[in-house]
C-alpha positions in Angstrom: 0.0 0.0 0.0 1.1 3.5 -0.7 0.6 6.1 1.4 0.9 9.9 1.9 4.0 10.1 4.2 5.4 13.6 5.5 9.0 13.7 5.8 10.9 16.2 7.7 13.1 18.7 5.2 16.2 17.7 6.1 16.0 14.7 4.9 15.8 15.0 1.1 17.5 11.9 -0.1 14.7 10.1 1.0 11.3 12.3 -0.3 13.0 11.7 -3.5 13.5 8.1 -3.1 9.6 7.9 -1.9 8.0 9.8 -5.1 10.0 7.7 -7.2 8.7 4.5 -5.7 5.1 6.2 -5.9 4.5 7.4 -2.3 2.8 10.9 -2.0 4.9 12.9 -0.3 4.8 15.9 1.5 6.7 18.6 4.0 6.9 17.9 7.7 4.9 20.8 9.0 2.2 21.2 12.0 -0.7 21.3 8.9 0.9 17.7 7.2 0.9 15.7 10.2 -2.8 14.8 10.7 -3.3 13.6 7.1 -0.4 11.7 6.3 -0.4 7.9 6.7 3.3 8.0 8.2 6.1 10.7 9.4 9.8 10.3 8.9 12.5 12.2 10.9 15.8 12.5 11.4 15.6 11.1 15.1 12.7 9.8 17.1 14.5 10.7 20.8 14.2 14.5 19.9 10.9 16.6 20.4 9.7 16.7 16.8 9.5 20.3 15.5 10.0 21.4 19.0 6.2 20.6 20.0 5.4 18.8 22.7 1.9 18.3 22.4 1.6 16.8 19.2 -1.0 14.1 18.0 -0.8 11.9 15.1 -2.4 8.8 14.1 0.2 8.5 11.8 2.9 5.7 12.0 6.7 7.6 13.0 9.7 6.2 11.2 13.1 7.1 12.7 15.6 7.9 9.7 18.5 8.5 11.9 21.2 5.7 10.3 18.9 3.9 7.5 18.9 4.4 3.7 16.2 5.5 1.7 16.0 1.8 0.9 15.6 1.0 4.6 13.0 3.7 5.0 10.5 2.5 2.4 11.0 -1.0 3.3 9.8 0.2 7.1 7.0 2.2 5.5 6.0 -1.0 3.3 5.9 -3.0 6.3 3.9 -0.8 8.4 1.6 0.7 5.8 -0.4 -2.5 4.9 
């Protein structure tokens, strides 16, 4: 399954490597992350965009140390 997955902006390499594989894919920002399916960052342990209050349904993959190739396979595996 595809899905619409937000990815935070410093992690290019991968947003390009999700669009080509088909994935929708949009900026990390506070109006992206209730209507994405998923949300990739650069590091799980840190308080994402400096909120601390923040809600998503959507599934979190942690970047930090994985290729693009290790991201979509996470994303394929959770997004099913």
């Amino acid at each position: 399954m595809k899905g619409k997955i937000a990815v935070e902006g410093s992690l290019s390499n991968i947003k390009e490597a999700l669009k080509k594989d088909g994935f929708e894919v949009a900026d990390l920002n506070n109006n992206t992350m209730q209507n994405v399916d998923a949300i990739v960052v650069t590091g799980a342990d840190n308080n994402m965009m400096n909120m601390s209050n923040i809600q998503s349904k959507a599934q979190i993959i942690n970047a930090k140390g994985l290729s693009a190739e290790e991201v979509k396979s996470e994303l394929k595996d959770r997004l099913v």
